[in-house]
C-alpha positions as CSV (number, residue, x, y, z in Angstrom):
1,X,201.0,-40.3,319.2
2,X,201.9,-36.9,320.9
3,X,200.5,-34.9,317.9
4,X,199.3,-32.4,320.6
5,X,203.5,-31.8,321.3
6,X,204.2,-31.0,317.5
7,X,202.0,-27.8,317.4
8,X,202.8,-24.5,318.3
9,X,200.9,-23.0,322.1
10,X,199.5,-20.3,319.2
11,X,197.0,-23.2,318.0
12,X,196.4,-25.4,321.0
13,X,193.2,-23.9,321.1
14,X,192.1,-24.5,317.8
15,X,193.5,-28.0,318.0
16,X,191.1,-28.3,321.0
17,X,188.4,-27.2,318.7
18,X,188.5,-29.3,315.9
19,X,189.2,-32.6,318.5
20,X,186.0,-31.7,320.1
21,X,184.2,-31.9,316.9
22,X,181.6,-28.9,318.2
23,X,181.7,-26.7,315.1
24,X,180.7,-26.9,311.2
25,X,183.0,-24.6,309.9
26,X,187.2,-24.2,311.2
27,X,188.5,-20.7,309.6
28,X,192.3,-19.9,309.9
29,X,193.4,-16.6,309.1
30,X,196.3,-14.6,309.0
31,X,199.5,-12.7,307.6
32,X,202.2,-13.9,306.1
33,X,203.9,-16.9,307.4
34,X,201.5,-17.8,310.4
35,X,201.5,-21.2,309.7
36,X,197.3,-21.5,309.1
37,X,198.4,-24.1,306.6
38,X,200.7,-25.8,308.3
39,X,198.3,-26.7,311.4
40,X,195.3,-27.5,309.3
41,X,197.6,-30.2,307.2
42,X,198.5,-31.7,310.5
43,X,194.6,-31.8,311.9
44,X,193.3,-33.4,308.4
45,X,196.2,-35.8,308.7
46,X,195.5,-37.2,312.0
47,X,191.7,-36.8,311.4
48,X,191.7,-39.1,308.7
49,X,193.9,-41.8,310.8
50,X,191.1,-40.9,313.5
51,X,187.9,-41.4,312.1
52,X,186.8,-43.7,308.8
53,X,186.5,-40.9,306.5
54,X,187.3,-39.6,303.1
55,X,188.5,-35.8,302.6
56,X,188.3,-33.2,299.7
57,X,191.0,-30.6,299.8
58,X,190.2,-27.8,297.0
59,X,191.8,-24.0,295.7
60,X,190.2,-21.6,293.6
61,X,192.2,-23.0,290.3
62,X,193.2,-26.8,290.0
63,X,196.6,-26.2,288.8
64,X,198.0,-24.2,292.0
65,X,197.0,-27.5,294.2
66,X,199.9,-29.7,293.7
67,X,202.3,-27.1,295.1
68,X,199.9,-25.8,297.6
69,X,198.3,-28.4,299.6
70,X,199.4,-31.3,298.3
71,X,203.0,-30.6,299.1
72,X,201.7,-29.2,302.2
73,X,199.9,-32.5,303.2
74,X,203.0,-34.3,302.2
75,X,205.0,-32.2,304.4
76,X,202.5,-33.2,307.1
77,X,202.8,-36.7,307.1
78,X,206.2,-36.4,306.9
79,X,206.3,-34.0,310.0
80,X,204.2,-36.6,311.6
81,X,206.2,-39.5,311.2
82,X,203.7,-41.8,309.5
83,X,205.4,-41.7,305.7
84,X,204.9,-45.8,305.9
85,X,201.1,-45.7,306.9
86,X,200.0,-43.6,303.6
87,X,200.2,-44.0,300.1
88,X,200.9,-41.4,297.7
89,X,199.4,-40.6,293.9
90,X,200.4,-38.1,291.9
91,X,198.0,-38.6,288.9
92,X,195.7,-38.3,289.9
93,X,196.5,-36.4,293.4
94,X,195.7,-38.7,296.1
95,X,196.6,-39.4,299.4
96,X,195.5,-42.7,301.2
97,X,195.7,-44.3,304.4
98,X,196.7,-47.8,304.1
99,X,195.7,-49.3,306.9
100,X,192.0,-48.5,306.3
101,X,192.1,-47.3,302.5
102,X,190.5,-44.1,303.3
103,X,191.9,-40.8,301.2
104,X,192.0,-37.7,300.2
105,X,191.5,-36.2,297.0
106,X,192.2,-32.7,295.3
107,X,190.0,-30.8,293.0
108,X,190.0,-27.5,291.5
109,X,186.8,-25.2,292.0
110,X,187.6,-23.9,288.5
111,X,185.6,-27.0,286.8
112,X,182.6,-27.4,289.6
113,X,180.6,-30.3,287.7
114,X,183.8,-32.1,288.6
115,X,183.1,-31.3,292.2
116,X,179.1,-32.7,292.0
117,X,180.6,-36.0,290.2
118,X,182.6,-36.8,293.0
119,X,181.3,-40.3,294.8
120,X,182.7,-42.3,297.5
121,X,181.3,-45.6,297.5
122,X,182.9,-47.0,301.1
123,X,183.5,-44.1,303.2
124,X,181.8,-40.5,303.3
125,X,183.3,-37.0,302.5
126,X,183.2,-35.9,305.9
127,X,186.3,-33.2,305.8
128,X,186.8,-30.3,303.6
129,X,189.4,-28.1,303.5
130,X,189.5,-24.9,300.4
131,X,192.6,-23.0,300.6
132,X,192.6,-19.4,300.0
133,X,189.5,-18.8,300.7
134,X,189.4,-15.5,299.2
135,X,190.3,-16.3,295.9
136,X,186.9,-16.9,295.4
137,X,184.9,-13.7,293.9
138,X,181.5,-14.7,296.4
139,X,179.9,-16.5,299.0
140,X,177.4,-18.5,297.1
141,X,180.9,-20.2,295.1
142,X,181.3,-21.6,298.4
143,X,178.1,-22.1,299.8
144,X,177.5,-24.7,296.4
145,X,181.0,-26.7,297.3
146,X,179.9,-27.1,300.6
147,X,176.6,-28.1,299.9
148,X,178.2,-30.7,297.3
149,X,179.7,-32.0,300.5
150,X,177.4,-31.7,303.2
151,X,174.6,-33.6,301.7
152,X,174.1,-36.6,304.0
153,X,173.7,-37.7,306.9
154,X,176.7,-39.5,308.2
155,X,176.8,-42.8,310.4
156,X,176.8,-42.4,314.4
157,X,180.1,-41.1,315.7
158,X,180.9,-39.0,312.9
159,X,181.0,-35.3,312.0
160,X,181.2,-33.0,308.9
161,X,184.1,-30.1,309.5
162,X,184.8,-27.9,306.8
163,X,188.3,-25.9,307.2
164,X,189.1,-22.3,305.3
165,X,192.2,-21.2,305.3
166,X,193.2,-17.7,303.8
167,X,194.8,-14.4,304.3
168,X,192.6,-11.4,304.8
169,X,192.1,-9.1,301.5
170,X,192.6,-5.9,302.1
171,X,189.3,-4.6,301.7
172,X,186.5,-4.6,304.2
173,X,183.8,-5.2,301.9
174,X,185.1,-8.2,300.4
175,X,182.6,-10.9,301.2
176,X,185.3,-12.6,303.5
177,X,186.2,-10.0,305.4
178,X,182.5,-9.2,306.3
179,X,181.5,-12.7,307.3
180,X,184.8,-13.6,309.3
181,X,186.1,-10.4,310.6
182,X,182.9,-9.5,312.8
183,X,182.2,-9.4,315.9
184,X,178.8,-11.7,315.2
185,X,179.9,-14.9,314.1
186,X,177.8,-17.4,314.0
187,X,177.6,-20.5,317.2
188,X,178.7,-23.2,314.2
189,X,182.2,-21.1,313.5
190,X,185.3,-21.6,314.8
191,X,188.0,-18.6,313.8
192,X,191.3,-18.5,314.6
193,X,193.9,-16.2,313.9
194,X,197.5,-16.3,313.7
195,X,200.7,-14.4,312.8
196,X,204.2,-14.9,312.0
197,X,204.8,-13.3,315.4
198,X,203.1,-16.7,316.8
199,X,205.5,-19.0,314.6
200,X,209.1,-19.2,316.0
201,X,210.1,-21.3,312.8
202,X,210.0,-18.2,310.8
203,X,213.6,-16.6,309.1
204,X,215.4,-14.2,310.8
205,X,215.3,-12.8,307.1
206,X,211.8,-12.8,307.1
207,X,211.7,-11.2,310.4
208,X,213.9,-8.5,309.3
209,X,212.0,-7.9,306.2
210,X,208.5,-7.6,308.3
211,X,210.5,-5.1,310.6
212,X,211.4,-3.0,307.5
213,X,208.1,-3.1,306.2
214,X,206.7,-2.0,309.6
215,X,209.0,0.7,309.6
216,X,208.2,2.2,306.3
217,X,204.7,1.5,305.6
218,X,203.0,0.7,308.6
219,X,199.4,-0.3,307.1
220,X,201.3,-2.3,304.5
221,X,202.4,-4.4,307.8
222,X,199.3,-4.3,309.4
223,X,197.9,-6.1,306.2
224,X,200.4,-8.6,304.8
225,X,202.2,-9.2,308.2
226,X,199.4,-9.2,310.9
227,X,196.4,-10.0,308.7
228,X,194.4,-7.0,309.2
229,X,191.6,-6.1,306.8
230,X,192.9,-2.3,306.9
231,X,190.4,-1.3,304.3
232,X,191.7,2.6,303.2
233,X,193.7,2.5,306.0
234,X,191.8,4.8,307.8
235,X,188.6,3.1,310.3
236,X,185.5,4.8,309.5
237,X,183.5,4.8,313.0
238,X,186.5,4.3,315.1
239,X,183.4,5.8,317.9
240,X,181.3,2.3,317.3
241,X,180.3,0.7,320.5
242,X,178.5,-2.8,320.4
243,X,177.3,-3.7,323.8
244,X,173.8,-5.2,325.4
245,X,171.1,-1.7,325.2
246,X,169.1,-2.7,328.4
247,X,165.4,-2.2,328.6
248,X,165.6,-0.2,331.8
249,X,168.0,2.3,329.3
250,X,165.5,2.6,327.2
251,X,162.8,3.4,329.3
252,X,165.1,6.5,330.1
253,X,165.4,7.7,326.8
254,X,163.3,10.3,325.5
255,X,164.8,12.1,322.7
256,X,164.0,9.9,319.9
257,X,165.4,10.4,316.1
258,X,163.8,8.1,313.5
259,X,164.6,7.6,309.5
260,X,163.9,5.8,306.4
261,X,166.2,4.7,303.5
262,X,163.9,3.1,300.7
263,X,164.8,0.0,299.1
264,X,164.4,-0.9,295.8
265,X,165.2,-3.4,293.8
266,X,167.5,-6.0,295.5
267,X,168.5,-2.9,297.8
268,X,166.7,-3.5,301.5
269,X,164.5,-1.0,303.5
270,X,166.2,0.6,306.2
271,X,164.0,2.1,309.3
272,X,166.1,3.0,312.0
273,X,165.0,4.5,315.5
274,X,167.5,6.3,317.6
275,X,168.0,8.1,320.9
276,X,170.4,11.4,320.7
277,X,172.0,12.3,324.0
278,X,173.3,15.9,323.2
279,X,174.8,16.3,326.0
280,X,177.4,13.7,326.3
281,X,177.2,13.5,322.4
282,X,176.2,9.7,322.0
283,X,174.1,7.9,320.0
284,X,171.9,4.5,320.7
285,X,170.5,2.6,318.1
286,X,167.1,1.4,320.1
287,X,165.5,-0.7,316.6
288,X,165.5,-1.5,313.0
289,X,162.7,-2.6,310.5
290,X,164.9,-4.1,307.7
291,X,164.0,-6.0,304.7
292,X,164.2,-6.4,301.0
293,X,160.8,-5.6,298.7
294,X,159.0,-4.6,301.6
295,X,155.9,-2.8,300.5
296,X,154.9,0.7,302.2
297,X,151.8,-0.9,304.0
298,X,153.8,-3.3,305.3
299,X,156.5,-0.8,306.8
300,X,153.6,1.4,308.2
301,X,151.9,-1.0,309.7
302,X,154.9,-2.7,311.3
303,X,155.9,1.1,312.5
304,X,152.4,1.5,313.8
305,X,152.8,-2.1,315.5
306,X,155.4,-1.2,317.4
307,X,154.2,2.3,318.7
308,X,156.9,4.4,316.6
309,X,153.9,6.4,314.1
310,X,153.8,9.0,316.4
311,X,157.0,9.8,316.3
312,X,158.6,12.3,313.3
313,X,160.1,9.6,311.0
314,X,162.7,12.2,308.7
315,X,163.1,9.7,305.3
316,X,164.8,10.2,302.0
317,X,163.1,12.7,299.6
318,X,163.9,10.8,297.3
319,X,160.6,9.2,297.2
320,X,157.9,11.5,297.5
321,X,155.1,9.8,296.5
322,X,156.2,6.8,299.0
323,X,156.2,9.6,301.6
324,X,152.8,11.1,300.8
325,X,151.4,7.4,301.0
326,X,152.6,6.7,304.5
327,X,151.6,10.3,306.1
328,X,148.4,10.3,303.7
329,X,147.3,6.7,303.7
330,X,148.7,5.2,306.7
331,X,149.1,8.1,309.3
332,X,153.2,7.8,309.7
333,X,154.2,11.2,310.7
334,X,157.2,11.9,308.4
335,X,158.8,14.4,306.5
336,X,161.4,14.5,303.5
337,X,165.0,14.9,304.3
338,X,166.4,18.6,303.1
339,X,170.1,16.9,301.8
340,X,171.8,19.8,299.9
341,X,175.5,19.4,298.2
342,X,177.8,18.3,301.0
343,X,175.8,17.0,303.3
344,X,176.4,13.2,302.8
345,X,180.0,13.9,303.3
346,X,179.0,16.1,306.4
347,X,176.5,13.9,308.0
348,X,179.6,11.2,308.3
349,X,181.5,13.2,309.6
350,X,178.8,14.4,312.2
351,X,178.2,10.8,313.3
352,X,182.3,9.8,313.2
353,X,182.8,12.8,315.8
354,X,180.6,12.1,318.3
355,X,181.8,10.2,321.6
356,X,179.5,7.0,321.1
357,X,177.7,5.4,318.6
358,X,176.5,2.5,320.4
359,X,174.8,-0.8,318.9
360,X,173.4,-3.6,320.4
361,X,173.9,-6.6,317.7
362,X,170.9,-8.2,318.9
363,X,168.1,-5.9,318.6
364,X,170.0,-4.4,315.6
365,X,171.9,-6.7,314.0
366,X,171.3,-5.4,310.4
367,X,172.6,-1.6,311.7
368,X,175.7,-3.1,313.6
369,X,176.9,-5.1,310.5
370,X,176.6,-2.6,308.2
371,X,178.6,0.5,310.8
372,X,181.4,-2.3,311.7
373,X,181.7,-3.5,307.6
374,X,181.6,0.2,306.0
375,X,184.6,1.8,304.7
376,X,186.0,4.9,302.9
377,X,185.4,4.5,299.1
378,X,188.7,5.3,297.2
379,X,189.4,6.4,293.0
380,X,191.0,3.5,290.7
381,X,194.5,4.9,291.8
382,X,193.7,3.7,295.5
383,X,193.4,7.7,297.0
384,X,190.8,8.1,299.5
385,X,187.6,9.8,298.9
386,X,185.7,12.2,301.0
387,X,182.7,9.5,301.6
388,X,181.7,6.1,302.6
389,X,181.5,3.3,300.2
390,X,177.5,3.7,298.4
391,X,176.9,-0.3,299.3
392,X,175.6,-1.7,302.1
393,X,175.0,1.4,303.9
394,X,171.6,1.7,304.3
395,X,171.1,2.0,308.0
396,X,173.9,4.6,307.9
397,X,171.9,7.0,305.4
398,X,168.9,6.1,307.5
399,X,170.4,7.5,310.6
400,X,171.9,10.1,308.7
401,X,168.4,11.2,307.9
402,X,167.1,10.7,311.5
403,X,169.2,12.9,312.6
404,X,169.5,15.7,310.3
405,X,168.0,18.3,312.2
406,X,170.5,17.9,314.6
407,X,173.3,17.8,312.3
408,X,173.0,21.5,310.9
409,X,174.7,20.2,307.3
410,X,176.9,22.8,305.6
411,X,175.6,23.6,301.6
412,X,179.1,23.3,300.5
413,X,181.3,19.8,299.9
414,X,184.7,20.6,300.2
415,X,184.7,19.1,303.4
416,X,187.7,17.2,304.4
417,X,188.1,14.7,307.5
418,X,190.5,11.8,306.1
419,X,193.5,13.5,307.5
């Protein structure tokens, strides 16, 4: 049919993708007007021609469906030139292919015991497709819609793919952001992303208005226009290196920082283990015991296990007691971080001015998630704060600790570094 002729060279690749059938999950993302929408409409239309299959296209709430993806499926079919091969339903929504009477149907994720009820008696939901991803407040929202879906196993020759669409939020902590815009993404994930700049349908209004925008408020663009997850605006650890930490590189380094940030609660333990070169001023994260309710014998012996008891562990003070146990009871040599007023603020400073911080994902992969997700907190009128966001952080305060000595922290915090 020449479908591959009727897509833009921005999403051939992704087109390649989702023909190949070698991923779960198909993410578009983007600023305004990249067409994300556009190309998945097209796939799911010719995917359902393809293959004997029923789809499930969903949004956040039900009523924003009919003139989101419906009319975009509509618009697909039309685009296509196969109005006279499909039938269309408007209540309820449905779409079906009339040569096979396969379909696709809509629901909202606003009522999900409407979502567990739905049955297909002659061909499987094997395509799913939620628009506006981040609409929804959490992962596990998803995670139970997919699972809805992706229940059975389907007959030979067939495949489950499950398309997101959305544009970025703003934040970097948003649950999204974190899983999509990463540099660890996981072998089942396909992510694409796209911008107007890729589209060559788009306005010359529209391009005039994304010019202005760029003009006057330059994050503003980076964010609705190019699809960037600009957090405050300003990147914290713009020094972050991720790169394979070789064992012959470690067998080189010999000035070793170590720290501790106790969990509690749902919080994880954070044990981090550093090398410090002072005189180039970079810092490699060497390895990470990282859990959640992990009991103090269990951390001392794993630190013991691994050779590291020897070595002066610096932890949060915090937790006395916990500290007395592991130099008392279990032989950890350790001492209680000083802190002081400022020195939070300080100590992220410290580490944002050195040369390096570099992080191998795979023998850290808890530390290098939480260093590229982190960002500047900011007050309820959107003004930067002097300090990190207090989430998620707990490999940061543990290497904050570790290397405290080195960091010489001021007593006051009037510190400024945002610019």
């Amino acid at each position: 049919m020449g479908f591959n002729t009727k897509i833009l060279p921005a999403f051939h690749d992704a087109w390649r993708a989702v023909k190949k059938s070698e991923h779960l999950y198909y993410v578009f993302k983007g600023g305004r007007n990249s067409s994300k929408s556009t190309h998945i409409s097209i796939m799911l239309i010719y995917e359902l021609m393809r293959y004997p299959i029923n789809a499930l296209c969903m949004r956040k709430v039900g009523e924003t469906i009919e003139s989101s993806i419906f009319e975009q499926l509509l618009w697909a079919i039309d685009f296509l030139g196969v109005n006279h091969l499909w039938k269309v339903n408007k209540s309820p929504l449905k779409l079906t292919y009339l040569p096979r009477g396969n379909y696709i149907t809509f629901r909202g994720a606003d009522k999900p015991e409407k979502i567990k009820s739905i049955k297909t008696s002659k061909y499987p939901i094997a395509r799913l497709w939620i628009e506006e991803l981040a609409e929804f407040q959490t992962e596990d929202e998803v995670s139970t819609i997919v699972n809805s879906v992706v229940r059975a196993e389907l007959p030979e020759g067939l495949t489950y793919k499950i398309f997101y669409s959305y544009n970025p939020p703003k934040r970097k902590q948003s649950w999204v952001n974190k899983k999509f815009e990463s540099n660890f993404i996981s072998d089942n994930v396909y992510v694409h992303h796209s911008t107007y700049l890729d589209n060559p349908h788009v306005s010359q209004a529209f391009i005039d208005e994304a010019e202005e925008i760029k003009r006057k408020n330059p994050f503003k663009y980076d964010w609705e226009y190019l699809g960037k997850p600009i957090g405050s605006g300003i990147v914290p650890f713009t020094n972050l290196v991720f790169r394979t930490i070789t064992d012959e590189e470690i067998s080189t380094f010999d000035n070793i920082r170590q720290g501790i940030d106790w969990g509690y609660g749902a919080d994880p333990f954070a044990f981090t283990r550093w090398h410090y070169d002072k005189t180039r001023r970079r810092l490699f994260c060497l390895d990470e015991i990282y859990g959640v309710k992990l009991s103090n014998r269990q951390v001392a012996e794993e630190i013991k296990h691994r050779g590291y008891h020897t070595t002066l562990t610096i932890a949060d003070s915090a937790e006395p007691k916990s500290i007395d146990e592991m130099k008392i009871e279990h032989g950890i040599r350790i001492k209680p971080a000083e802190k002081g007023p400022g020195s939070v603020e300080y100590g992220e400073k410290w580490l944002d001015d050195l040369e390096e911080i570099v992080i191998d994902p795979k023998r850290t992969p808890n530390t290098a998630k939480e260093f590229e997700d982190i960002d500047y907190q900011t007050d309820r009128d959107g003004n930067l704060k002097n300090r990190l966001e207090d989430s998620n952080n707990h490999t940061i305060d543990s290497c904050r600790y570790a290397l405290e000595d080195d960091m010489k922290a001021p007593r006051k915090s009037n510190i400024s570094f945002l610019g």
